[in-house]
C-alpha positions in Angstrom: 135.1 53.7 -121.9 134.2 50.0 -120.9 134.7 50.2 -117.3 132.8 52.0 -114.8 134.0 52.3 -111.5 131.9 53.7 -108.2 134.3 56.1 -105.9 133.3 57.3 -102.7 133.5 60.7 -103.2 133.3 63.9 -100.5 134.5 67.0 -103.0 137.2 67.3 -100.7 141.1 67.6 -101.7 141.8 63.8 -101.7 138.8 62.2 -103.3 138.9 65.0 -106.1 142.0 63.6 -107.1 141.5 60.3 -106.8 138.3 60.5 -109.2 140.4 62.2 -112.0 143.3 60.2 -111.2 141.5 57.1 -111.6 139.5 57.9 -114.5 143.2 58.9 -116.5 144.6 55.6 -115.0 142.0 53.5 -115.5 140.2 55.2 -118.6 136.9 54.3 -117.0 133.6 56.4 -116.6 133.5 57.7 -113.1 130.0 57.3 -111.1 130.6 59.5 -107.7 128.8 58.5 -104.4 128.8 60.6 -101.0 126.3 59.4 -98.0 124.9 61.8 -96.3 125.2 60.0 -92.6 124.8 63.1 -90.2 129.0 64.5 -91.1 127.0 68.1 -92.0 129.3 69.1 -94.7 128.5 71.1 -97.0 126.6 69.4 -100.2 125.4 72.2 -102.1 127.1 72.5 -105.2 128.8 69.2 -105.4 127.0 67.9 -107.9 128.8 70.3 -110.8 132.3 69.7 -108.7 132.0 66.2 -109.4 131.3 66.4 -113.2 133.6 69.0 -113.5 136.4 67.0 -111.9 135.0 64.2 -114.3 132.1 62.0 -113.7 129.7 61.0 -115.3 127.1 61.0 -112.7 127.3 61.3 -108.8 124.5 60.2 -106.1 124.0 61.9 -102.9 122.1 60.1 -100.7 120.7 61.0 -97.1 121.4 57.8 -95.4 120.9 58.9 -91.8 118.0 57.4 -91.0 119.1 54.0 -92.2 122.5 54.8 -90.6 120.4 55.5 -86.9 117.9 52.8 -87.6 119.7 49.8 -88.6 123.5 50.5 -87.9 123.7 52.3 -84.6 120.6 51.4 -82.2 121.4 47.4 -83.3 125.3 47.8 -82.0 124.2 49.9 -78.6 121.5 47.0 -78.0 125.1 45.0 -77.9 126.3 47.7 -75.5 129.5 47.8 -77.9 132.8 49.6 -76.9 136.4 48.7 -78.3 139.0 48.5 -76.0 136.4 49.7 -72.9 137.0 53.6 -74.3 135.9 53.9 -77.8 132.2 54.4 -78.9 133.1 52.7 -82.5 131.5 55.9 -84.6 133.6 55.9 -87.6 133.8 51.7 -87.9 130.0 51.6 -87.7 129.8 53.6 -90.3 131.9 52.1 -93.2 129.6 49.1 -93.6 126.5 51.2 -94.4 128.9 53.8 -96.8 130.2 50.2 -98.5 126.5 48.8 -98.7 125.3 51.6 -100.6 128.1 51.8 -103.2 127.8 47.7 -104.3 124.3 48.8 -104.8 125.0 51.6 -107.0 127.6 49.2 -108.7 125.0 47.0 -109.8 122.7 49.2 -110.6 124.9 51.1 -112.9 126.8 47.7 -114.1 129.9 49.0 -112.7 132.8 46.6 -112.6 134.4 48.3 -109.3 134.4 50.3 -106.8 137.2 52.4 -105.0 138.1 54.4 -101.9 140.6 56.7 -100.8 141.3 55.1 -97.4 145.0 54.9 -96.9 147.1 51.5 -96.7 147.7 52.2 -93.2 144.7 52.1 -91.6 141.0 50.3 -90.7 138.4 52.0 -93.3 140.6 50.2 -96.0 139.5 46.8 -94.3 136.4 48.0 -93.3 135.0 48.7 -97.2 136.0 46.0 -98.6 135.8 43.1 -96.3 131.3 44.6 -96.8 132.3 44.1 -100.4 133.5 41.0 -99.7 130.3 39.6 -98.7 128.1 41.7 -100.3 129.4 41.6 -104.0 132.4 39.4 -103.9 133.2 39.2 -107.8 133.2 43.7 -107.9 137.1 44.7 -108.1 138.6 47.2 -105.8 140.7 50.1 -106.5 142.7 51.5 -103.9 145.3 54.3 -105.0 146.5 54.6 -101.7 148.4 51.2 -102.2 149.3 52.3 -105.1 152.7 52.7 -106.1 152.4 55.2 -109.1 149.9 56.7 -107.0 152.1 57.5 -104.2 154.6 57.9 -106.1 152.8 60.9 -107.8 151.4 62.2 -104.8 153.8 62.3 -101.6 152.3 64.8 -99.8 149.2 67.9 -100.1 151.6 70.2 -101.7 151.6 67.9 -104.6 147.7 67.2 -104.7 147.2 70.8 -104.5 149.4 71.7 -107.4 147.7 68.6 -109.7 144.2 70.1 -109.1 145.5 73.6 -109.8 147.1 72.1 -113.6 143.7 70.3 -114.0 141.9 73.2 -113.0 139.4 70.9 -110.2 138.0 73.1 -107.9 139.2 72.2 -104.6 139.8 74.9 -101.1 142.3 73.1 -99.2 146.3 74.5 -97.4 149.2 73.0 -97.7 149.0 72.3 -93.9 146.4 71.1 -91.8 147.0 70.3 -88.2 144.9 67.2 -87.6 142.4 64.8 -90.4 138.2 64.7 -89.5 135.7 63.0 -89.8 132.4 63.2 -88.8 128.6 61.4 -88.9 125.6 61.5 -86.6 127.6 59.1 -84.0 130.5 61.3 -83.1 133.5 63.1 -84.8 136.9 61.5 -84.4 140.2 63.8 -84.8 143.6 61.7 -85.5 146.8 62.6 -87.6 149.2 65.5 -87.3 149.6 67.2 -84.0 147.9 64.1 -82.3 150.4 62.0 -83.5 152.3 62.8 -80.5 150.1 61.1 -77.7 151.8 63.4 -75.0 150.0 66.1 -76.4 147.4 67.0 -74.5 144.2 67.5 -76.3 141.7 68.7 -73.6 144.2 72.0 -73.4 141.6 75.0 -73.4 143.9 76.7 -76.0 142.2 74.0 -78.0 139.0 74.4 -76.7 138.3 76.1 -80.8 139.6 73.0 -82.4 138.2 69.8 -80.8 135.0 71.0 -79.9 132.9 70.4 -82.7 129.6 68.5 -80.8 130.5 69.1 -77.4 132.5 71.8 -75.1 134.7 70.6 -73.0 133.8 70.2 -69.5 135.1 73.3 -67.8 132.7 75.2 -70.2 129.7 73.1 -70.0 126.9 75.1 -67.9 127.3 75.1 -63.7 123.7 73.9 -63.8 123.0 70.2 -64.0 120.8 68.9 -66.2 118.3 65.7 -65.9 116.8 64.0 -68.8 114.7 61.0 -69.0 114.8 58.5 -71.6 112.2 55.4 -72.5 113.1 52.3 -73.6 111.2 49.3 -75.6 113.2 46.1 -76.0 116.4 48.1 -75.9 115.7 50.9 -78.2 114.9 54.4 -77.0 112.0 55.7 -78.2 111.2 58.6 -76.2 113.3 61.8 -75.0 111.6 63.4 -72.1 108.9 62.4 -72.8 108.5 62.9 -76.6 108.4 60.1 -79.1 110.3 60.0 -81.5 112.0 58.0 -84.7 116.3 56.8 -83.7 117.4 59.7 -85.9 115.4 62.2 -83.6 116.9 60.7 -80.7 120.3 60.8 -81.8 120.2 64.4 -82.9 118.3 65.6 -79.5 120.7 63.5 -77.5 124.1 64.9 -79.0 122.9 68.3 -78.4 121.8 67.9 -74.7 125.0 65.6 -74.5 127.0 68.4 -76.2 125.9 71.1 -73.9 127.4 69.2 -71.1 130.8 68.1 -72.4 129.2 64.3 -71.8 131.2 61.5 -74.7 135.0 63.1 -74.9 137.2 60.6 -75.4 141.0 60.7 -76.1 142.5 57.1 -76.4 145.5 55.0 -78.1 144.1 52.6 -79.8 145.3 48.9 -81.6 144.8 49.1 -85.3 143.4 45.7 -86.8 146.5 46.5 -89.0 148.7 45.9 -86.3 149.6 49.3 -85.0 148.6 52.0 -82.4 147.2 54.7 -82.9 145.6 57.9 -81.1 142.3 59.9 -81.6 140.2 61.9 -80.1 136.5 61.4 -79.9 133.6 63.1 -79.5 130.1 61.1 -79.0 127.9 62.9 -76.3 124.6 61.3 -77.8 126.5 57.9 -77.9 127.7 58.1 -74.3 124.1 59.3 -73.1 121.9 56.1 -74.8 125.1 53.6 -73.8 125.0 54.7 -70.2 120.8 54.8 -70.0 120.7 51.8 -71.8 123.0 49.8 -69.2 121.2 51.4 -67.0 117.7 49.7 -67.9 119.4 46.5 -68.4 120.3 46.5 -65.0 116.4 46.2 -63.8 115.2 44.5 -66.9 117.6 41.4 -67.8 118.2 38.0 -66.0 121.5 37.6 -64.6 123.1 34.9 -66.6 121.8 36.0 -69.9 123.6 39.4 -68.9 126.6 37.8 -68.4 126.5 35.7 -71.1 125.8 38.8 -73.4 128.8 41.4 -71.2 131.1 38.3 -72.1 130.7 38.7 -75.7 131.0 42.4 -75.7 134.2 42.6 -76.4 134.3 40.3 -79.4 131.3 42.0 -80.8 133.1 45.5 -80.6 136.0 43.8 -82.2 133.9 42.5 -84.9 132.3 46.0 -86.0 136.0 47.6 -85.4 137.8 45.2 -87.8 135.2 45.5 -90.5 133.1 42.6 -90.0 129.7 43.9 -89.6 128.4 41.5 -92.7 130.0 38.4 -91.2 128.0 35.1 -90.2 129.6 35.4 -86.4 128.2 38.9 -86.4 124.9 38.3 -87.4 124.4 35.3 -85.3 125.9 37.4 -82.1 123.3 40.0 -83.1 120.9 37.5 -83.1 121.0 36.9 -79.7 121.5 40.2 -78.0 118.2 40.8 -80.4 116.9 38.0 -77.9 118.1 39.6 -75.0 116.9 43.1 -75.2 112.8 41.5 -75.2 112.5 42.5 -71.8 114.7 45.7 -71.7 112.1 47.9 -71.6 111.3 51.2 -69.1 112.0 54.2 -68.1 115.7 56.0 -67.1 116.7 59.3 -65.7 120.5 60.9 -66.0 122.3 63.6 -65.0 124.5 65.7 -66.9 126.9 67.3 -65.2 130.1 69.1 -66.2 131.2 65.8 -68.5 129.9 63.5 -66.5 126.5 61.3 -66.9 124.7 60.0 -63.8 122.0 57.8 -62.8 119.2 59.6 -61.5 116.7 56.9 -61.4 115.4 53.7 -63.5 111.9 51.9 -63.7 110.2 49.4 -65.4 107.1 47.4 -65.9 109.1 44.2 -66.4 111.5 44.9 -63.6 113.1 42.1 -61.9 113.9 44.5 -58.6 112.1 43.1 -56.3 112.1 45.5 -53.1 110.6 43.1 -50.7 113.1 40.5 -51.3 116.0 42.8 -51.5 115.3 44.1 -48.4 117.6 44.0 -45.7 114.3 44.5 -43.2 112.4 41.5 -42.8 110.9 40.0 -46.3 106.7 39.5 -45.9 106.9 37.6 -49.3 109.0 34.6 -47.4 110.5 34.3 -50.6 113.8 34.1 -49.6 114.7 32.2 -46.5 118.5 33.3 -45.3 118.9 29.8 -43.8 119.4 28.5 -46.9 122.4 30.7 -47.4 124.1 28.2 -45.3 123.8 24.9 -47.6 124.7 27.5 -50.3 127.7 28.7 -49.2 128.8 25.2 -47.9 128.2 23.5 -51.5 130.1 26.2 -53.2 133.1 25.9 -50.7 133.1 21.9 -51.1 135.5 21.7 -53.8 137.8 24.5 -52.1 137.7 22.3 -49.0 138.6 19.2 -50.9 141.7 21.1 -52.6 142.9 22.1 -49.1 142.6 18.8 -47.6 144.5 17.3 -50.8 147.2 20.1 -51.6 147.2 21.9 -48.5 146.5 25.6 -47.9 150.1 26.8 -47.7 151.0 27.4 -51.0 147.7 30.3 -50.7 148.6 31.8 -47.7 152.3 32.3 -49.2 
């Protein structure tokens, strides 16, 4: 076979069939690739699956330190949440899972590499606009937008019975209620019964089903619970009071979060495709550092370089939704929340609370608090002198005054 191709590969129904789908239609040699990024599925035995569905050779590699390190704690330093709701776990992800697979492309001299992400949604953009600027000349194969593909595969029942004639080993039912996927960020739930967004998912009767990192708040404990997290130039680095690496924090942090019913989200979302959709979201570690990390800010960072960073926010978000975590606008946005966060360092204490998160107190050695100005008593610094208020005010209302006098005030009073 002269072709070699590099799919992302999970064991699971779909990519099992893709990789012996794609090796028939393509007569290439199959290299299989699944990141370990926190999803905790199991990996034992995947290795023979994979060769005996038909590759040649299959990596697994434990990515979740990179994943924590580089991917996550860079996009919470942005404070970054698409559409104000959604903690961007799955989109954060595909960058690193596309990284990894150009690299194993060139190491192996493959000529492409392919995904089963349907022709419908975002991990489709996501893969390959990282390919795009990581390895622009590798082809991409996606069966999904694949006639013959789809053609030959309509729905499970048909997958199912392919694997069966072809003897892959696969577990999978002809139904399944709603589609996963998981990392050390969240798990998101979308498809099937969800497609209806009047459904509600916080039911208890599905209190078994979308409660895979967190319970939901009626069956988090009665008991608050306070933790205290430390910060160095926007990075948390300690967990009441222990030190410890981003993946540590992330993993402590989703199970205190998860305790407390603390990240749920259910949201409709715009597709960078051009359509809605709904999911379901669970990110209780997420939720904890974004909330803490705000909260820092708020003692730590000058006020026009906060809102010059809040005002890019939403573009940023944007970016690492639609896929664009390896583009120049990305990196030079990163760049200066990277500048902003020198200062964002101290000490913040929240409450967890039946799904709730709540400050409970900040410090700082670098605060910009200062109590003695703040005060409403009388300020023995004289650093702020109220008179001055007056030619304040009075400048700032000049050009308000000056659009009276010219265009009269009716037209505001109605």
């Amino acid at each position: 076979m002269k072709n070699k191709i590099v799919l992302a590969y999970s064991g699971g129904l779909d990519t099992s069939v893709l990789l012996s789908w794609i090796q028939e239609t393509y007569q290439a040699e199959m290299i299989a690739f699944c990141a370990n990024i926190g999803q905790e599925e199991e990996l034992k035995g995947l290795n023979a699956k994979a060769k005996k569905t038909g590759a040649s050779k299959i990596y697994i590699d434990d990515l979740q330190e990179e994943f924590a390190r580089d991917f996550i704690y860079p996009m919470l330093q942005a404070n970054a949440i698409y559409e104000g709701q959604y903690f961007l776990g799955t989109s954060i992800a595909r960058p690193l899972i596309a990284k990894r697979m150009v690299e194993i492309a060139k190491a192996e001299g493959a000529t492409a590499i392919a995904h089963g992400a349907t022709g419908k949604g975002n991990d489709q953009v996501r893969f390959e606009l990282t390919c795009a600027a990581l390895a622009p000349n590798l082809d991409i194969i996606a069966p999904w937008r694949d006639e013959r593909f789809r053609n030959e595969f309509p729905g499970r029942a048909e997958m199912i019975a392919y694997c069966q004639k072809r003897k892959i080993p696969v577990q999978a039912s002809v139904k399944k209620p709603f589609s996963m996927d998981r990392n050390l960020l969240h798990i998101s739930y979308e498809a099937g019964i969800l497609e209806d967004p009047w459904l509600n998912a916080g039911d208890l009767k599905f209190r078994n089903d979308f409660t895979t990192l967190s319970v939901f708040p009626e069956d988090a404990p009665d008991k608050p619970e306070f933790v205290v997290l430390d910060f160095e130039e926007g990075h948390c680095v300690a967990v009441n009071s222990k030190r410890m690496g981003p993946l540590q924090v992330m993993r402590t942090l989703n199970k205190l979060g998860g305790k407390h019913g603390v990240g749920r989200v259910d949201m409709v979302e715009n597709r960078f495709v051009g359509m809605k959709s709904r999911g379901v979201y669970e990110t209780p570690g997420g939720a904890i550092l974004h909330f803490a990390h705000r909260q820092i800010e708020s003692l730590t960072m000058d006020r026009e370089v906060m809102h010059l960073r809040d005002g890019l926010i939403p573009q940023y978000a944007k970016l690492v939704y639609n896929g664009f975590w390896y583009a120049p606008e990305r990196l030079a946005l990163q760049a200066l929340i990277t500048e902003s966060q020198r200062n964002v360092t101290g000490t913040v204490r929240v409450k967890l609370y039946k799904g709730g998160i709540h400050p409970a107190g900040r410090r700082s050695p670098v605060s910009l608090y200062n109590p003695h100005i703040a005060t409403m008593e009388a300020d023995p610094t004289k650093a702020y002198n109220q008179d001055d208020a007056t030619g304040f005010i009075r400048l700032n209302g000049l050009r308000l005054r000056v659009n009276s006098q010219v265009n009269g005030s009716q037209n505001l009073l109605g």
